[in-house]
C-alpha positions, 0 to 999 in steps of 0.5 A: 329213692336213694341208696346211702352212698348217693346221699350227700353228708354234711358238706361245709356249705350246709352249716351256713344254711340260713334258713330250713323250711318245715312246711308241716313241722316236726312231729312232736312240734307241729308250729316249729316251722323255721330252723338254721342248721349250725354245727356244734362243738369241733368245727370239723365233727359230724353235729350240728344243731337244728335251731328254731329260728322263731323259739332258739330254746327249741332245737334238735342235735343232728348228724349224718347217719354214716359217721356212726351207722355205714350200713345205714339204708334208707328208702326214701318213698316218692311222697316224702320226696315230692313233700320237700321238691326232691327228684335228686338224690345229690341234692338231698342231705340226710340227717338224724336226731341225736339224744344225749345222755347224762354221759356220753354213752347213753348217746343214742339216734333216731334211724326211724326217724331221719330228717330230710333236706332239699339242699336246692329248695332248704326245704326239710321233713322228718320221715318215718320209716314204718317197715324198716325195722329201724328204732328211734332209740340206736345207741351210738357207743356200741357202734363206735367200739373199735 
């Protein structure tokens, strides 16, 4: 559906998002349905966090692939398009889910796994790229090396 250029990053007007609808939930976590998207830590880094607004405990690190992965493609196919209402590719902000470490570089993203928001509707899935080669486990220190 969309190359990485015609996605949006995380804009400043998606961090006051009040709330995001998981109709079928995450996988792992089926009745976490209802998030807020909050940034974490700087103000002008690239995390937030994804907070279940019925269970806080239940949250998720999340950022745009792009500020550690340029290259990143993601081919978004039409089912997973219509499940959130997206005809699009502007209205649609693409995140991954970031596991940290006991330090900072074990920091790894889950490019299999991208987490896909209308930012029309707030409506948001996690998809899963079967044949994209990606892993959930990518780690982001040997992209940060300079």
């Amino acid at each position: 559906m969309s190359s990485p250029s015609q996605i949006a990053s995380l804009p400043a007007a998606a961090a006051d998002v009040p709330e995001l609808v998981f109709a079928s939930g995450l996988p792992g976590f089926p009745g976490a349905r209802r998030f807020a998207l909050v940034r974490w830590g700087a103000f002008e880094g690239p995390y937030s966090l994804m907070v279940d607004l019925e269970h806080p405990d239940v949250r998720f690190l999340v950022m745009p692939p792009y500020t550690f992965f340029p290259d990143y493609v993601v081919d978004l196919d039409d089912a997973i398009a219509a499940k959130i209402h997206l005809d699009r590719a502007e209205s649609c902000l693409l995140l991954v889910i970031v596991t940290l470490g006991s330090v900072p570089e074990e920091a790894t993203a889950n490019l299999l796994g991208p987490v896909v928001i209308n930012l029309e509707t707030r409506e948001g899935v996690q998809a899963v790229l079967a044949d994209s080669g990606y892993s959930t486990r990518v780690p982001l220190r040997s992209t940060t090396a300079a």
